[in-house]
C-alpha positions as CSV (number, residue, x, y, z in Angstrom):
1,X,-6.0,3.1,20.1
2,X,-9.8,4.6,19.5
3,X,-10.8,4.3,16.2
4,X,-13.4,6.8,14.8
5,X,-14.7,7.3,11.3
6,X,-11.4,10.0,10.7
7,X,-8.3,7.9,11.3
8,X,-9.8,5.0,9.3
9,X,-10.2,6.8,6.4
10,X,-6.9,8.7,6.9
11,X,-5.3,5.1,7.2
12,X,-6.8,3.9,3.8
13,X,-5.5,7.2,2.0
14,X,-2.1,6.5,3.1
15,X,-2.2,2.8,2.2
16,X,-4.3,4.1,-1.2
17,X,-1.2,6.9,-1.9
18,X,1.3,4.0,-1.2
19,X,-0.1,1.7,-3.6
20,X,0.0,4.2,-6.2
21,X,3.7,5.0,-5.6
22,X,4.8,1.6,-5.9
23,X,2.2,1.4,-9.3
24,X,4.0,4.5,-10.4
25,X,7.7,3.0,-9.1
26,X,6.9,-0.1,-11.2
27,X,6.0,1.5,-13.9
28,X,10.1,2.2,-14.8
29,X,12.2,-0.2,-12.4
30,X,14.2,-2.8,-14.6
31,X,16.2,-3.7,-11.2
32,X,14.9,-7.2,-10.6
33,X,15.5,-7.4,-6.8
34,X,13.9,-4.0,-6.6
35,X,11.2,-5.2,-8.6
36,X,10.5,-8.1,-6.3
37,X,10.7,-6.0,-3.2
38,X,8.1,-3.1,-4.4
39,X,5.8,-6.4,-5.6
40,X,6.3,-7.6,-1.5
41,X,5.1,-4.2,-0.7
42,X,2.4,-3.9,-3.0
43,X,1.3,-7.2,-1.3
44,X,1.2,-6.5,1.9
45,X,-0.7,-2.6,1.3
46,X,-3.4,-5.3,0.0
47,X,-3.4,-7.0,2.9
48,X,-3.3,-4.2,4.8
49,X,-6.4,-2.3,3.2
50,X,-8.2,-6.0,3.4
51,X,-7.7,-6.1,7.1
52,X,-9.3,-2.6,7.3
53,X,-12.0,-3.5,5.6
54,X,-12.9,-6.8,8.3
């Protein structure tokens, strides 16, 4: 895939809007397994805003 200055940035404003969802999801879930799981995700949206970063 050809990367250019456009899909990066649109890639880090989806992972950006998904991080805040799951902030937002957080901020009322008192289901512990569903807990864990958005904390998974919210892991690996870090990782995945780190990696487009390198």
């Amino acid at each position: 895939m050809e990367q250019n200055a456009f899909s990066w940035i649109a890639a880090k404003a989806m992972l950006i809007n998904a991080a805040n969802h799951i902030r937002e999801y957080l901020a009322f879930c008192t289901n512990d397994t569903m807990r864990s799981q958005a904390e998974r995700y919210k892991g690996q949206v870090a990782i995945n805003l780190v990696q487009l970063e390198i």
